[in-house]
C-alpha positions in Angstrom: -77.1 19.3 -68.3 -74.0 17.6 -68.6 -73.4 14.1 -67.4 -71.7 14.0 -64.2 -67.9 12.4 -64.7 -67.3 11.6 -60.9 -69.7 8.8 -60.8 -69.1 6.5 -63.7 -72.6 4.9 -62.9 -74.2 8.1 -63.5 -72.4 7.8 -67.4 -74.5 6.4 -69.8 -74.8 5.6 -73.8 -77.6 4.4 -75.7 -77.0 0.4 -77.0 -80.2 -0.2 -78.2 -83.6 1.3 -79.5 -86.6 -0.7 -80.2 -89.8 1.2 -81.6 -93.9 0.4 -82.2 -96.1 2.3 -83.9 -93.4 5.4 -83.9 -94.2 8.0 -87.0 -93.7 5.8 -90.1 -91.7 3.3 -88.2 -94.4 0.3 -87.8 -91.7 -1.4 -85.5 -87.8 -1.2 -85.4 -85.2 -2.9 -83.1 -81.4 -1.4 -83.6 -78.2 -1.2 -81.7 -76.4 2.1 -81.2 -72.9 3.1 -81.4 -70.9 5.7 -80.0 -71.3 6.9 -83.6 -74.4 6.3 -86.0 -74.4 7.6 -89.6 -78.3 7.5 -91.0 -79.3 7.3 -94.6 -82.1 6.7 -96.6 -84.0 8.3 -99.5 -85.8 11.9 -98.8 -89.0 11.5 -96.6 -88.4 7.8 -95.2 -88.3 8.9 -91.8 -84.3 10.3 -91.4 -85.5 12.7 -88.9 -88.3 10.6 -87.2 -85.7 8.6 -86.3 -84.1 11.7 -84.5 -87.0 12.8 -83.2 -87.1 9.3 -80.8 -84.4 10.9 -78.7 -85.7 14.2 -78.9 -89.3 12.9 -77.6 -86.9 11.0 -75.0 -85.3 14.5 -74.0 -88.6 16.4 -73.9 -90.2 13.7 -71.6 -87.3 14.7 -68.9 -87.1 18.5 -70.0 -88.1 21.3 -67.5 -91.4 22.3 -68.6 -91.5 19.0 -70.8 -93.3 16.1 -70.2 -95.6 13.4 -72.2 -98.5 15.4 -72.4 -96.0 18.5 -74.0 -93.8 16.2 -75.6 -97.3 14.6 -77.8 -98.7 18.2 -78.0 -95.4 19.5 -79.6 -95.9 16.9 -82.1 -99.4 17.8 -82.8 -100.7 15.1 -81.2 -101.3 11.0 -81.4 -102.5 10.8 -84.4 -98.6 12.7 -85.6 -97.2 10.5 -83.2 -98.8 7.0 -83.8 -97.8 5.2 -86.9 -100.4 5.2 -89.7 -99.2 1.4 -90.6 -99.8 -0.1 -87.3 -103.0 -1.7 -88.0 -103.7 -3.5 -85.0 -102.6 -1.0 -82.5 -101.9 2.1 -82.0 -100.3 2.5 -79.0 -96.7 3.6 -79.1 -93.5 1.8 -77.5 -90.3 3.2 -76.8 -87.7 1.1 -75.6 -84.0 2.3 -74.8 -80.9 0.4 -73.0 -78.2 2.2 -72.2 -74.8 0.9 -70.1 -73.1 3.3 -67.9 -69.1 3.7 -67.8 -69.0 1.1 -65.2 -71.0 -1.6 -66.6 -74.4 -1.0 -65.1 -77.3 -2.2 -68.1 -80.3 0.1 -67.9 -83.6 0.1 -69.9 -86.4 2.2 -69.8 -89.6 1.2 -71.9 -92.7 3.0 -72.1 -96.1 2.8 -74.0 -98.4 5.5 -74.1 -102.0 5.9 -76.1 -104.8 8.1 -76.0 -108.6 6.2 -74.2 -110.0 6.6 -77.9 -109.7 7.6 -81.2 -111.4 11.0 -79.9 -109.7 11.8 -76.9 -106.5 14.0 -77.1 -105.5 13.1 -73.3 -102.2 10.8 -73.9 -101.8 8.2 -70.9 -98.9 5.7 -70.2 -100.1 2.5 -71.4 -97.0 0.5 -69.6 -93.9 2.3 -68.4 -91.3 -0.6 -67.4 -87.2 0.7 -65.8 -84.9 -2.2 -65.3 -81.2 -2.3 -64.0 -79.3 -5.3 -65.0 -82.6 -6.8 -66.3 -83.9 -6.7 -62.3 -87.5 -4.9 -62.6 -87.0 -1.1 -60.9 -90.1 0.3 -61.9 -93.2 -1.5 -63.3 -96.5 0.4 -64.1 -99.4 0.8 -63.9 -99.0 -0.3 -59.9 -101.3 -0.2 -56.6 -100.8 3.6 -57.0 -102.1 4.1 -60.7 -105.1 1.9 -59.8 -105.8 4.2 -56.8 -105.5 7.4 -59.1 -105.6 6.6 -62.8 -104.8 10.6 -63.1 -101.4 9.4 -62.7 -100.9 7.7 -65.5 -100.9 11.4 -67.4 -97.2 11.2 -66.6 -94.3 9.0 -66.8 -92.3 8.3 -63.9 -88.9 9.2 -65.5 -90.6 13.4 -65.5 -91.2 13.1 -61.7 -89.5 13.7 -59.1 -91.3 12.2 -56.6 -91.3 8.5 -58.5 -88.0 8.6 -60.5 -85.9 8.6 -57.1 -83.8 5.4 -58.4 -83.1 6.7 -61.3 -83.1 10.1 -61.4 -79.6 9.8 -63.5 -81.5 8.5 -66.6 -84.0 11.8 -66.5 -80.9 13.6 -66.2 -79.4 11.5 -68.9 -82.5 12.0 -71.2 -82.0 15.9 -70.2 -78.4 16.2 -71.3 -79.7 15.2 -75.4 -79.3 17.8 -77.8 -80.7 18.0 -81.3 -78.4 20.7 -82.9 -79.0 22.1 -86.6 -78.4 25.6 -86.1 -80.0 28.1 -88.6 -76.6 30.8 -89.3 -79.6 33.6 -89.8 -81.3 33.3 -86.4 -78.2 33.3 -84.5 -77.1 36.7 -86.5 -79.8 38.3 -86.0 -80.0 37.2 -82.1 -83.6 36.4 -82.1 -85.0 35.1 -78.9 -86.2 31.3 -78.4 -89.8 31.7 -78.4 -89.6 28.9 -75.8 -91.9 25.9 -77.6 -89.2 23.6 -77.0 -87.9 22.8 -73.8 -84.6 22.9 -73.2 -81.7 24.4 -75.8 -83.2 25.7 -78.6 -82.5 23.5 -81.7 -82.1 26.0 -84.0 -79.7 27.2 -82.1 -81.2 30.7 -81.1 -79.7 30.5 -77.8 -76.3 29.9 -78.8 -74.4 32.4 -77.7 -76.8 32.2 -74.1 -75.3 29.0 -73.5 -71.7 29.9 -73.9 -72.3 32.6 -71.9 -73.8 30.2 -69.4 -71.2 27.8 -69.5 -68.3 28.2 -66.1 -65.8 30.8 -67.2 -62.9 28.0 -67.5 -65.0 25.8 -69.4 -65.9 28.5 -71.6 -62.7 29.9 -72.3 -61.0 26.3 -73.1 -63.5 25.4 -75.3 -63.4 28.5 -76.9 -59.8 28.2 -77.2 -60.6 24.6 -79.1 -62.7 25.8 -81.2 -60.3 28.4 -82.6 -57.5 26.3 -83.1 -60.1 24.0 -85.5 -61.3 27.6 -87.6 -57.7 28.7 -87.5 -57.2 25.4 -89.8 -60.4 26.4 -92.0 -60.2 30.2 -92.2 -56.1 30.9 -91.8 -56.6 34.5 -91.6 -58.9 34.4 -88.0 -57.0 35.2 -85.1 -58.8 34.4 -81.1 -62.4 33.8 -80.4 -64.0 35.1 -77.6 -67.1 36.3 -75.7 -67.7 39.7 -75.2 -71.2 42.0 -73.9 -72.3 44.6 -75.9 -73.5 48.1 -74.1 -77.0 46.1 -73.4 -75.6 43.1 -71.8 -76.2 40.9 -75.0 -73.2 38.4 -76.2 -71.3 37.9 -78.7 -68.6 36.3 -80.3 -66.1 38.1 -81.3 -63.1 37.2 -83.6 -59.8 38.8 -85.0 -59.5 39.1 -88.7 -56.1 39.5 -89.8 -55.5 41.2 -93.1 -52.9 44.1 -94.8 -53.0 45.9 -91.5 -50.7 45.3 -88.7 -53.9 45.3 -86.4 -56.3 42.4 -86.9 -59.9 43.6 -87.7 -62.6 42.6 -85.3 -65.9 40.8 -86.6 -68.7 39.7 -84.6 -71.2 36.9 -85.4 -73.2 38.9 -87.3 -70.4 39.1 -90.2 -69.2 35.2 -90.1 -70.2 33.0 -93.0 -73.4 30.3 -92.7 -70.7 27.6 -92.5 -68.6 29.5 -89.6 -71.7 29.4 -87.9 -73.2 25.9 -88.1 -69.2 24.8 -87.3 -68.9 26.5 -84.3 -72.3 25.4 -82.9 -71.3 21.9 -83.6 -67.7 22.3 -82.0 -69.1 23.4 -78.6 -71.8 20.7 -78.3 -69.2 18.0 -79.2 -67.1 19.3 -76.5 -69.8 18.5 -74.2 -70.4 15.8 -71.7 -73.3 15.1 -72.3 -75.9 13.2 -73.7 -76.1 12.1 -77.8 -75.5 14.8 -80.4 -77.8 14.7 -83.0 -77.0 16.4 -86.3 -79.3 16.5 -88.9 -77.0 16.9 -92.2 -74.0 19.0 -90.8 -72.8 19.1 -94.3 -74.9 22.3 -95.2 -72.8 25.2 -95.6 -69.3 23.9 -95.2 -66.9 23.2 -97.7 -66.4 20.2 -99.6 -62.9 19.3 -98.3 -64.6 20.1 -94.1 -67.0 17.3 -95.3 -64.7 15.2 -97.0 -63.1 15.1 -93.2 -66.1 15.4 -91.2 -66.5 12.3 -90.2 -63.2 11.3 -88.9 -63.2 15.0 -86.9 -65.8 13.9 -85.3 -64.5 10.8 -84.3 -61.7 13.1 -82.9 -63.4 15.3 -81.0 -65.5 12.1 -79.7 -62.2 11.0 -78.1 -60.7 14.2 -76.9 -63.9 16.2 -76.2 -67.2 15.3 -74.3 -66.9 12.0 -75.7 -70.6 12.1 -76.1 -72.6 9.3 -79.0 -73.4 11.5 -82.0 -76.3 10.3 -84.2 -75.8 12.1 -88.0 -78.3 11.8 -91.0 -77.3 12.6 -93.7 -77.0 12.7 -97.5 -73.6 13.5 -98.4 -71.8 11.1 -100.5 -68.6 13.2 -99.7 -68.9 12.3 -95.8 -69.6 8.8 -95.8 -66.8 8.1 -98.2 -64.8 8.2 -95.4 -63.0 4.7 -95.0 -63.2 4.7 -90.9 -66.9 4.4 -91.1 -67.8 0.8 -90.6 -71.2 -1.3 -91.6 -72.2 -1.2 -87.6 -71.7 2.3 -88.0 -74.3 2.9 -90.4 -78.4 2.7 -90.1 -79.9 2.2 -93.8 -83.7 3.4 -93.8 -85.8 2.5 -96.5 -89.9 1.7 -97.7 -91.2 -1.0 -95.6 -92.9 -3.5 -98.1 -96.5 -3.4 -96.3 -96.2 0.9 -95.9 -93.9 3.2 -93.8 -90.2 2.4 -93.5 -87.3 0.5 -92.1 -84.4 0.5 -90.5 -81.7 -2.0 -91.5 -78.4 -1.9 -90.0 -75.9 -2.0 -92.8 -73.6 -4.8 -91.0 -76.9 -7.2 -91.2 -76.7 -6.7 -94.6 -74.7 -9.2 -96.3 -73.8 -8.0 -99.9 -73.1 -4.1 -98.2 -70.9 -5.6 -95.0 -68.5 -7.9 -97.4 -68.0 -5.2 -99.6 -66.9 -2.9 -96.9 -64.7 -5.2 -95.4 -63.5 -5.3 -99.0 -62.3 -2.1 -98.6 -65.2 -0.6 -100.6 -66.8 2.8 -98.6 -70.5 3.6 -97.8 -70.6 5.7 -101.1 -70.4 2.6 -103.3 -72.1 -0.2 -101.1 -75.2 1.3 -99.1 -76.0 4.9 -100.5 -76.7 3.0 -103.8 -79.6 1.4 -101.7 -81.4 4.6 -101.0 -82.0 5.9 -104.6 -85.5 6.0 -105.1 -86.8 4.2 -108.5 -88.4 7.6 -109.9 -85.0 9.7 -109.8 -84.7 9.6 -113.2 -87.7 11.3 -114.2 -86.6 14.7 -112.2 -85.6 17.6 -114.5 -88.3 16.4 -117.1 -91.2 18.5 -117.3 -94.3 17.6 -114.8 
């Protein structure tokens, strides 16, 4: 759902995440810009830290919830950091600001009865605006009926009243990292996740979907951006097939004075994975997470990637995008700064953590130096053993 523009109030970014017990993370307290590049080595939590705002949009969903948000993520004891000794309860705590200055903050703590149970309850679930208290639970109504506390209040209607804008906020998140295969072969969504499919199944469902003037303008952008990439396409459009299914549908210019047709079926992986990540950034909406948009595309799209998106951040949706990522090519870019970048690495009790690269000292002077992400903080995420790969197990 996209954010509503007429009400600047109901506009909102994420400023600040702070985590307990989450996945690997034992604890974590970060700000958020409009634009976040993460790094770290393979398998130190990249796409746990993702999967924060994907719980967050799941929670709000229709047919979500925190009882099918935990069960997606097979359960507490997925959910609940292994290297939280003391407790394993789980905290999430967001602020956002909204375009006209309002501070928001929703914080929530959830935890099974025991180390048997599988029924997830809300610990704590705390709203504030402008640090006044909105919503604080449990309340006189939780002690009354402790059945509840199976739910948060941001998932129902009937208790999220004053801010209803931050479920629809939560809503609006989309986790994009479309699989070229799936949307070729125009498989269904089985449906396990609610909302857009992440995979991007439903792709060519939600342009449909989208009002016919919205659709054909950012259609129209999105040509003008593979026009630069592939200079032989010519148009993209929507069409329906003798079944009712859609598809998109491009002209292919070649020896002919007519341009040859192709459908989505015949585009390239990286044709594919660009144009799914075109029309979210076009988007008003809430964050765009991209979990390595480098795969398939060429190295000079990379090389450029991150100031495109910058671009389209200002002339599109202007929606945050959150991107992990290991592509040295990308984060050379010289307009990423330190406070742009989130550096994860091994915690020195067990799990990992996040360190803003502007807290670091030696990575922040060097970048003001002039030096790029490439040679300052990707250094910091090569893992000790890396040498020993390519020898024989």
């Amino acid at each position: 759902m996209s954010q509503r523009k007429s009400d600047p109030s109901r506009i909102l970014r994420f400023t600040n995440l702070k985590l307990a017990s989450w996945k690997n993370f034992k604890a974590a307290d970060v700000r958020l810009g409009e634009r976040t590049f993460i790094i770290g080595p393979n398998a130190s939590g990249k796409s746990n830290l993702l999967e924060v705002f994907r719980f967050l949009h799941d929670l709000a969903a229709d047919g979500g919830g925190l009882a099918k948000a935990v069960a997606l993520r097979e359960g507490m004891s997925k959910v609940s950091s292994l290297h939280a000794t003391s407790n394993s309860a789980v905290n999430i705590t967001v602020e956002m600001l909204s375009a006209c200055g309002e501070k928001w903050t929703d914080a929530l703590t959830f935890d099974t009865l025991s180390a048997k149970s599988e029924q997830v309850l809300v610990s704590a679930e705390t709203v504030l605006k402008d640090g006044q208290v909105v919503l604080q639970r449990p309340d006189k109504h939780d002690q009354i009926d402790s059945d509840r506390l199976r739910q948060t209040a941001i998932e129902q209607v009937s208790s999220n009243k004053l801010f209803r804008h931050l479920a629809d906020f939560f809503r609006s998140i989309r986790f994009m990292n479309a699989v070229p295969q799936l949307i070729r072969e125009g498989q269904i969504s089985p449906g396990a996740y609610p909302g857009a499919d992440p995979l991007g199944r439903d792709l060519l469902q939600l342009i449909r979907a989208a009002p016919k003037g919205e659709r054909t303008r950012r259609l129209k952008a999105i040509a003008r951006v593979l026009t630069r990439v592939v200079p032989d396409f010519r148009d993209l459009h929507l069409e329906q097939d003798e079944q009712g299914k859609p598809h998109l549908v491009v002209g292919f210019a070649h020896w002919r004075s007519q341009a040859a047709r192709q459908r989505e079926s015949q585009f390239s992986d990286g044709t594919l994975r660009l144009i799914a990540m075109l029309w979210s950034l076009q988007e008003a909406a809430g964050p765009l997470l991209l979990e390595e948009p480098e795969w398939s595309l060429h190295t000079e799209i990379v090389q450029r990637l991150a100031a495109f998106i910058a671009s389209m951040q200002a002339v599109g949706g202007g929606r945050q995008v959150f991107i992990s990522t290991h592509s040295d090519r990308m984060l050379a870019d010289p307009g990423i700064a330190a406070d742009e970048l989130l550096l994860i690495t091994p915690a020195p009790k067990g799990g990992s953590m996040i360190t803003p690269a502007a807290r670091q000292a030696v990575i922040a002077k060097a970048m003001q130096q002039g030096l790029s992400d490439v040679e300052t903080a990707l250094p910091m995420t090569r893992m000790h053993t890396m040498p020993l790969f390519g020898r024989p197990a």
